[in-house]
C-alpha positions as CSV (number, residue, x, y, z in Angstrom):
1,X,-23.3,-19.2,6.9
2,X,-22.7,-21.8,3.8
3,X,-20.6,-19.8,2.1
4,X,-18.3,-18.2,5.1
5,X,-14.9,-20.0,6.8
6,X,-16.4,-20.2,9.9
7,X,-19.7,-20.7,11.3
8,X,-20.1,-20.2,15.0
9,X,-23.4,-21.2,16.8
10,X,-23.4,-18.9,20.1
11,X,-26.4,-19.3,22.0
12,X,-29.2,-17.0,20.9
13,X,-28.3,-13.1,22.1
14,X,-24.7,-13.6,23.0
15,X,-22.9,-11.8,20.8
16,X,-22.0,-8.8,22.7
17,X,-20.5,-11.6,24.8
18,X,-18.6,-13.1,22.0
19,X,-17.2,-9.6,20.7
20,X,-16.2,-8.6,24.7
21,X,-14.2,-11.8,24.9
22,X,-12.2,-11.6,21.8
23,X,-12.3,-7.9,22.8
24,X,-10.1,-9.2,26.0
25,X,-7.9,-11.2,24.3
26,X,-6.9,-7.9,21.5
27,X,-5.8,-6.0,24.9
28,X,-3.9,-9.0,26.5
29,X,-2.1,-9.4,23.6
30,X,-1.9,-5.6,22.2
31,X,-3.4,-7.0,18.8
32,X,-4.6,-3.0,18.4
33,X,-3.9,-0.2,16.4
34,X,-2.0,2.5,18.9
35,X,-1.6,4.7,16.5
36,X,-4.9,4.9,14.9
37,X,-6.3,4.6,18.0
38,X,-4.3,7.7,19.3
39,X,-5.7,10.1,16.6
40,X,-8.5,12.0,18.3
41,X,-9.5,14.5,15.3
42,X,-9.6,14.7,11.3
43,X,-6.1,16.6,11.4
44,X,-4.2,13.5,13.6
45,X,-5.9,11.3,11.5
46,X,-4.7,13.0,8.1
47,X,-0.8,13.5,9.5
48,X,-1.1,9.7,10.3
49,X,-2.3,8.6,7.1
50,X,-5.7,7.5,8.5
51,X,-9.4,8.0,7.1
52,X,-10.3,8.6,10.2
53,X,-10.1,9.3,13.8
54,X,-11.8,7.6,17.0
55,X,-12.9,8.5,20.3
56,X,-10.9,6.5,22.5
57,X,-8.7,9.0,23.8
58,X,-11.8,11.0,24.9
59,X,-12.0,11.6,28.7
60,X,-15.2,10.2,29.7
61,X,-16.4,11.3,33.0
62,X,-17.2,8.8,36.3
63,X,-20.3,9.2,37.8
64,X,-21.2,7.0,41.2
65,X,-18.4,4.6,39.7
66,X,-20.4,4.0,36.5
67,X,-19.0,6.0,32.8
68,X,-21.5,9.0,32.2
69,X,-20.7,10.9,29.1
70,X,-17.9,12.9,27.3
71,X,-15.7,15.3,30.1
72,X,-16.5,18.9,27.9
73,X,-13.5,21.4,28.5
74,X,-15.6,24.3,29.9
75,X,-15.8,21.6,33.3
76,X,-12.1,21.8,33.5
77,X,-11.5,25.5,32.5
78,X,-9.5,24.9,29.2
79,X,-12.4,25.8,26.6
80,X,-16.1,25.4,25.1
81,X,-18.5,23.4,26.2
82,X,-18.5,21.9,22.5
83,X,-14.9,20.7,22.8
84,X,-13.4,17.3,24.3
85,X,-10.7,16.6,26.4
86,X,-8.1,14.2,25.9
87,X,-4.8,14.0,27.9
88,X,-1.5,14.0,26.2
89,X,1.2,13.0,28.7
90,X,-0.7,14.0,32.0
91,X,-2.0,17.3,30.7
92,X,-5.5,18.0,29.5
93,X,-5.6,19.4,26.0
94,X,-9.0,20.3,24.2
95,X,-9.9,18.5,21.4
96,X,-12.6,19.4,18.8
97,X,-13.0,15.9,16.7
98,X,-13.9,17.6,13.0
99,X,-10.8,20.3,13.4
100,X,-9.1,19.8,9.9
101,X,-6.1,21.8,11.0
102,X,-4.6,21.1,14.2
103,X,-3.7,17.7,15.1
104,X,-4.5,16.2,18.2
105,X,-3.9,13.4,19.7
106,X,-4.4,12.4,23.3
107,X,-2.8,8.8,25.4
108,X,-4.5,5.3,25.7
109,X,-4.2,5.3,29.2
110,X,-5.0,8.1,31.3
111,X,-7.2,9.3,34.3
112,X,-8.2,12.7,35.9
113,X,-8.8,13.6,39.1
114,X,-9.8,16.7,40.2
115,X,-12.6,17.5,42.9
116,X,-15.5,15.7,42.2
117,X,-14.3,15.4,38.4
118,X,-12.8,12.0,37.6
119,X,-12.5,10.8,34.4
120,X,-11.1,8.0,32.2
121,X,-10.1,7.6,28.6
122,X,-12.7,5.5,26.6
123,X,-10.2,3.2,26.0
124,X,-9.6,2.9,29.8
125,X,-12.9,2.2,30.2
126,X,-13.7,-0.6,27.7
127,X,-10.5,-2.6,28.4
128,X,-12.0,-2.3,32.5
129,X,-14.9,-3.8,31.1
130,X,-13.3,-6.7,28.4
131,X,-11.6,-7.6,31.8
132,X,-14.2,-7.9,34.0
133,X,-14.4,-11.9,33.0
134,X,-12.2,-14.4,31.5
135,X,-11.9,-15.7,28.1
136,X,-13.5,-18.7,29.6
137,X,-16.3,-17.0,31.7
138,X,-17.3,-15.4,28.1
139,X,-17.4,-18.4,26.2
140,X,-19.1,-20.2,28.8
141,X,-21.6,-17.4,28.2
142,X,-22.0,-17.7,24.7
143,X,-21.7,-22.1,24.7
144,X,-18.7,-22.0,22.9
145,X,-14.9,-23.4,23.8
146,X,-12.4,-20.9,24.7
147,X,-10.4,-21.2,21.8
148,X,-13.2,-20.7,19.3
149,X,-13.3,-17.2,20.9
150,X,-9.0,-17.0,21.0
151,X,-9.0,-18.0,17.7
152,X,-11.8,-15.9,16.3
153,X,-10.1,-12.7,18.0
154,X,-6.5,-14.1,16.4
155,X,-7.8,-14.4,13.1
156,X,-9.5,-10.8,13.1
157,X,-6.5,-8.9,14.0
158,X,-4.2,-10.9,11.5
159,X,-5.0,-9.0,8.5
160,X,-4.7,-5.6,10.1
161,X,-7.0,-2.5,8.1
162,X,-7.9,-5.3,5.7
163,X,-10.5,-7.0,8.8
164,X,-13.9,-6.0,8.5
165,X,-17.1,-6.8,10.4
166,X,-20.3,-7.5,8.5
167,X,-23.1,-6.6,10.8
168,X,-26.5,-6.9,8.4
169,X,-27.8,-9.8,10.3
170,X,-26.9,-11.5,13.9
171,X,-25.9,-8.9,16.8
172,X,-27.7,-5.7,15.3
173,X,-31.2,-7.7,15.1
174,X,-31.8,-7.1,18.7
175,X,-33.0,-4.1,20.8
176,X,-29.2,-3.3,22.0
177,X,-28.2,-4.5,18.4
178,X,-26.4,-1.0,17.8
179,X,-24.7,-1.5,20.7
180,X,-23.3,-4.9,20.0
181,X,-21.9,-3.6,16.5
């Protein structure tokens, strides 16, 4: 801490806290990478430039209101049960995330509905959840001011691929710690 910019004295086992609210502010101000974020397997990642992919366009599946685990395309009749699903403009396409050779990439944004199938995008789902408080609930949360968290969540996103999150001590020293990284 004597040797970084900023040193920010949360309360003890706050910092998944901390992260959800500058999590919030990224979506309300769209400080994300769409594009990156869009690239569901090695091959979109490679046509994009990346050097890698992520899972936010994966379909997750709803259980009793609550996120459950990864829809599989066999449960929607359009594959294996070792492939994802992501939607690309309303229609379900399979995804298989280490595919070197056809590119796939899936929206944001996007539900499913069919039966007693319903299922959200990751991304859908975390932004639900970054929501659930305000910027102020959070930081009340962790005992800092509001705009500590603003400008925390500012600062990270102004550098674009160059930000990076240093996670040896701090949120991953607790049970949940992976979770929190």
């Amino acid at each position: 801490a004597g040797k970084a910019n900023y040193w920010i004295p949360i309360k003890p086992g706050t910092d998944g806290a901390l992260g959800m609210g500058m999590v919030r502010w990224i979506f309300e101000n769209e400080r994300f990478d769409r594009k990156y974020l869009e690239n569901a397997n090695v091959a979109a990642a490679g046509a994009d430039s990346e050097t890698s992919w992520t899972s936010a366009t994966y379909l997750i599946k709803i259980d009793n209101g609550r996120p459950s685990r990864y829809l599989r395309a066999n449960e929607v009749g359009i594959g294996s049960d070792s492939e994802l699903v992501v939607s690309q403009g309303g229609r379900l396409v399979k995804v298989n995330p280490n595919d070197k050779k056809k590119p796939v990439e899936g929206d944001l944004v996007a539900e499913f509905k069919k039966g007693k199938i319903i299922a959200r995008t990751a991304f859908s789902v975390l932004k639900d959840r970054a929501l659930e408080k305000s910027i102020g609930e959070y930081a009340e949360i962790c005992g800092v001011g509001e705009d500590t968290i603003i400008d925390l969540a500012r600062e990270f996103t102004s550098h674009g691929k160059k930000s990076v999150a240093e996670f040896y001590r701090g949120p991953v020293q607790h049970t949940n710690g992976y979770y929190n990284a």
